[in-house]
C-alpha positions in Angstrom: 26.5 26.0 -108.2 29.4 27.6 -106.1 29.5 31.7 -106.3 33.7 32.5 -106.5 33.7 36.2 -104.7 36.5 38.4 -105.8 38.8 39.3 -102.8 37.0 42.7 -102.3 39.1 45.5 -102.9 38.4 49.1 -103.4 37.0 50.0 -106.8 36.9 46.4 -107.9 33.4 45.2 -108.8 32.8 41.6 -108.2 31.6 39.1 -110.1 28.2 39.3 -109.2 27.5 43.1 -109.9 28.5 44.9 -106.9 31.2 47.3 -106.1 33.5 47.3 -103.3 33.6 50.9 -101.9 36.8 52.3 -99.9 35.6 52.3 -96.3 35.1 55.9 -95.2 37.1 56.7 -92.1 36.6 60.1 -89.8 37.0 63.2 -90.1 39.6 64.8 -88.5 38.6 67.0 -85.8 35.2 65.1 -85.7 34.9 63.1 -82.4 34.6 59.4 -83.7 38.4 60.9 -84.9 39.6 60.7 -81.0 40.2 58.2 -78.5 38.6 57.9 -75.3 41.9 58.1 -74.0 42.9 60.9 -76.0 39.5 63.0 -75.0 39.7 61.8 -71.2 43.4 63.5 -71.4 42.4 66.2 -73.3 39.4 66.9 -70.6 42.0 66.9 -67.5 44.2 69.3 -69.2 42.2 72.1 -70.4 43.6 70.7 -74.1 41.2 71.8 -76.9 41.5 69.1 -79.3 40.9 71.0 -82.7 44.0 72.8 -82.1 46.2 70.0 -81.9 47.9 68.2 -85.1 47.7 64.6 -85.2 51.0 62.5 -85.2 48.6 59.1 -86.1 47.5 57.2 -88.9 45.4 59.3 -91.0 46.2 62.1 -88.8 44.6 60.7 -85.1 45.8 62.6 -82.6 47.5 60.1 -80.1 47.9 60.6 -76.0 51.6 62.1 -77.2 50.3 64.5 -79.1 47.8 65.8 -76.4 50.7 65.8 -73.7 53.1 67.6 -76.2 50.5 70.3 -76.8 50.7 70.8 -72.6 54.2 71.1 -72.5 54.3 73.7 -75.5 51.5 75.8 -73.4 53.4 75.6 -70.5 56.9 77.4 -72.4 57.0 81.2 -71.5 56.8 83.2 -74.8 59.2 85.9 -75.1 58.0 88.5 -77.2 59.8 90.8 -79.5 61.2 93.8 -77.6 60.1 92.2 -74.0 62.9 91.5 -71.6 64.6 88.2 -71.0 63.4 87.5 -67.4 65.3 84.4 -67.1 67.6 84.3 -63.9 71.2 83.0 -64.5 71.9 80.4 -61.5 75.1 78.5 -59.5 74.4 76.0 -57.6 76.9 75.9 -54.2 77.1 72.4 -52.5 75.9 72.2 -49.4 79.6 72.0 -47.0 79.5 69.3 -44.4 79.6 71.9 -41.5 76.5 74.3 -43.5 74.4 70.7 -43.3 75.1 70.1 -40.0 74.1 73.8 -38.7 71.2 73.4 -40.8 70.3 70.1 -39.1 71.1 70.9 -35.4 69.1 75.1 -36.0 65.5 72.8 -37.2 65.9 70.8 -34.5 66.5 73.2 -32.0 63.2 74.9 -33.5 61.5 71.9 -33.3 62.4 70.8 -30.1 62.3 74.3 -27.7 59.3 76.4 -26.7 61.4 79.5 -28.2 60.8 83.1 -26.7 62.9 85.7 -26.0 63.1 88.9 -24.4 65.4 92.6 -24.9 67.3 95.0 -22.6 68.8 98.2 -23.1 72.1 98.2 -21.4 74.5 101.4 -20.3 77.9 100.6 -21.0 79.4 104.1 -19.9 81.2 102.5 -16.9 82.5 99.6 -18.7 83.6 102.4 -21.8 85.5 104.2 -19.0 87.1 101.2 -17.4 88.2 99.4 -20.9 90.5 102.6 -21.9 94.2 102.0 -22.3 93.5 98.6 -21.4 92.9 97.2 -24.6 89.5 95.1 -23.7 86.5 94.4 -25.9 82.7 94.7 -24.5 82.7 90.7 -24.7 85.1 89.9 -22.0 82.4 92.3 -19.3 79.3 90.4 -20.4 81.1 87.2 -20.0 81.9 87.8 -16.6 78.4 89.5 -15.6 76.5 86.5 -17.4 78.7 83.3 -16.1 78.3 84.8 -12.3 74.5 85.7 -12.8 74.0 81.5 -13.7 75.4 80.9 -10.4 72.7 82.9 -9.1 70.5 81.9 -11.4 71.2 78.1 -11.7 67.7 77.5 -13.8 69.3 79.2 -16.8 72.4 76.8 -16.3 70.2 73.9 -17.0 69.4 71.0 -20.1 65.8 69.6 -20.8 65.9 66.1 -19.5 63.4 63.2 -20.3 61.9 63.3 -16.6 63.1 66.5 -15.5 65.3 69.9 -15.7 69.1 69.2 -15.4 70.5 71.7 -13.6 74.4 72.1 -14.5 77.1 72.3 -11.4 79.7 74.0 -13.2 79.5 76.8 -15.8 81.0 76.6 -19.0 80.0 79.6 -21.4 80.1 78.4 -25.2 81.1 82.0 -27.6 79.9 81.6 -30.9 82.4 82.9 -33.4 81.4 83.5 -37.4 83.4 81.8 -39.6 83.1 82.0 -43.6 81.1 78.6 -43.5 79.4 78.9 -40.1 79.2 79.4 -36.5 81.3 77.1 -34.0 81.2 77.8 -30.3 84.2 77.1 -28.2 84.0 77.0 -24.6 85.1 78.5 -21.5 85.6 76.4 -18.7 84.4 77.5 -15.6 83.6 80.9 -16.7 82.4 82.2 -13.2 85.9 82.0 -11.8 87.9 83.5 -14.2 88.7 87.6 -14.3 88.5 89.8 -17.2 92.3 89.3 -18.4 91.7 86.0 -18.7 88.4 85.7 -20.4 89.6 88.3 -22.8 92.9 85.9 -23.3 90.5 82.7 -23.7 88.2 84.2 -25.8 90.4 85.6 -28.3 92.6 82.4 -28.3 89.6 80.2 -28.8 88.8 82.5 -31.6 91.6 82.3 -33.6 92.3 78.9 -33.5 88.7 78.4 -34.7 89.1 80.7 -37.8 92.1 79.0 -38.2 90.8 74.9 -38.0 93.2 74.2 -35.3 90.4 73.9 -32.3 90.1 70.6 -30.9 86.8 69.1 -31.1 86.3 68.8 -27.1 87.1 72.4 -27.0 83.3 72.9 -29.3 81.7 70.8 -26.4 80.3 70.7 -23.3 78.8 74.3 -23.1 75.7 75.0 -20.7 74.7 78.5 -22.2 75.8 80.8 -25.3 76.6 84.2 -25.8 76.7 85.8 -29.3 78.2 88.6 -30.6 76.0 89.6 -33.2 76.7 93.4 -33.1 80.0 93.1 -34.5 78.6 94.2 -37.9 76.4 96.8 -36.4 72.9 94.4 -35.4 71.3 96.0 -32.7 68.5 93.4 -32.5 68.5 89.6 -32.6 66.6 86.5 -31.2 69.5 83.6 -31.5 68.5 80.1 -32.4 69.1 78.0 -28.7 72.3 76.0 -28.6 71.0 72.7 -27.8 70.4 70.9 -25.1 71.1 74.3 -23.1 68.0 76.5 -22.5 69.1 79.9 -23.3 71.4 82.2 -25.6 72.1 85.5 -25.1 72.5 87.8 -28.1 74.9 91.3 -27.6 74.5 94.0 -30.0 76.4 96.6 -31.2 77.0 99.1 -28.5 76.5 102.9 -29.8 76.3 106.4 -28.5 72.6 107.3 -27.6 70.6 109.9 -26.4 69.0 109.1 -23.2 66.4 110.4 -20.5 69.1 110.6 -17.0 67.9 112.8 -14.3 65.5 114.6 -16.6 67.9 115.5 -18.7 69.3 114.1 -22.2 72.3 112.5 -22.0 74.5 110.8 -24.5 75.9 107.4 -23.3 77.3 104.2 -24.9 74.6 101.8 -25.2 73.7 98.4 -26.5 70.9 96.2 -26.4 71.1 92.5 -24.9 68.4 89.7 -25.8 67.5 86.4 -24.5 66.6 83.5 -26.4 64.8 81.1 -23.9 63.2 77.7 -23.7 59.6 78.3 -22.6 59.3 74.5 -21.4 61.8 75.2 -18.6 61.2 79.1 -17.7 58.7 82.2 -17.6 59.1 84.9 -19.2 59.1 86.3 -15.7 62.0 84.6 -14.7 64.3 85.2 -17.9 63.6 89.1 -17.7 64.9 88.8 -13.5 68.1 87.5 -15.2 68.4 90.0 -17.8 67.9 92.8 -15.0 70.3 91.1 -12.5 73.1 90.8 -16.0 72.2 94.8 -16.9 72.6 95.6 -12.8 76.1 94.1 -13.3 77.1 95.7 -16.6 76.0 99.3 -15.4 77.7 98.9 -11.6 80.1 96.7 -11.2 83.1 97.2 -9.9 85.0 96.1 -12.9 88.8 96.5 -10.8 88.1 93.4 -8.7 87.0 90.9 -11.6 90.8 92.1 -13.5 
């Protein structure tokens, strides 16, 4: 005849005599109690499985549990009585001017052979001359660099696809520090003007760039740089090239110094000058002949002709 089987359920005994037993299942922490998933995870981070709680039925530990258990090792501890060495932070957006110097100094990195070279310059006779007349140090190196480029036309020059541009006219960008940057107006035609009228431009083109009222063609057209980085007391600076021109000159602060004159110390006004240069375009050789012919000029020139 036909055998009717009980639906077999834990501690029911059938009808024929035997007993249903509750199926055994693993023991937690044994490893037929993981996943290969879970124990591949566990492997890659370093997790040791027996420390972790499962979140599961009957207490498996899932994939979430093992990741939770990295994120917890990962918290720093602070201990009783041990300093809270968490930083406070602000963040300040970038301004549209701070992401533009930022853009234009990489590139100029990227894109020029960068080197540079220093001077010590005597500025006794310019100290002398400027008295009563109400003239900063900026309006004499000016003057000394813009007529050294006319010797010097190399310096005066732009990296061009199939060969060095060489500039006909000389227009001497001034970088001036503003609370968000650096702009660099320009002087037309440097190499003709006098002192008087440097100083004029210079302090014109200033304020009117602190103030926002420089026109934008007035920021252009530059063929070398001058910055006045000793105004805070720098002695000592290699300036990022204002591209596409192939040099900068950097002016530091100018202070009383002993020196060796005649085999004898002297004290004497002095401040050092460095050249930024693009190595694609000049030698070293050549940029320290134009830093001795711009000291030659600062130390003896007759400063009463250039008023």
């Amino acid at each position: 005849g036909r055998l009717d089987v009980e639906a077999a359920r834990p501690g029911i005994i059938n009808r024929v005599g035997g007993v249903v037993v509750q199926p055994m299942t693993p023991q937690e922490g044994s490893p037929d109690h993981y996943s290969p998933a879970v124990r591949q995870l566990a492997k890659e981070h370093g997790v040791d499985l027996s420390q972790v709680s499962g979140s599961g039925a009957d207490g498996r530990i899932t994939k979430k549990d093992v990741l939770d258990a990295v994120a917890k090792r990962r918290e720093p501890v602070n201990r009783p009585g041990q300093p809270d060495t968490s930083v406070a932070e602000e963040l300040i957006p970038f301004s549209q001017m701070r992401k533009t110097i930022a853009e234009r100094v990489v590139s100029s990195r990227r894109t020029s052979a960068h080197a540079a070279t220093f001077f010590e310059a005597d500025f006794s006779g310019i100290s002398k001359f400027r008295e009563g007349r109400g003239l900063t140090y900026l309006p004499f190196v000016i003057a000394a660099v813009a007529r050294t480029l006319n010797e010097m036309p190399i310096l005066n020059a732009s990296w061009g696809e199939h060969g060095i541009i060489i500039k006909k006219e000389v227009h001497v960008a001034v970088a001036v520090a503003l609370d968000e940057g650096l702009l660099a107006p320009v002087i037309r035609h440097a190499d003709r003007k006098g002192l008087l009228q440097l100083a004029k431009e210079v302090s014109d083109l200033a304020e009117r760039a602190r103030n926002k009222r420089l026109n934008p063609e007035e920021a252009q057209g530059g063929t070398f740089t001058i910055t006045n980085h000793g105004g805070f007391g720098s002695l000592f600076s290699t300036p990022i090239i204002n591209q596409p021109q192939i040099a900068i000159l950097g002016v530091g602060a100018v202070q009383k110094r002993p020196i060796v004159l005649n085999d004898a110390i002297a004290i004497r006004p002095m401040g050092y000058l460095s050249l930024s240069f693009d190595h694609r375009v000049i030698d070293g050789a050549t940029a320290d002949r134009f830093m001795s012919k711009v000291k030659g000029r600062l130390e003896a020139h007759d400063w009463e002709k250039l008023l």
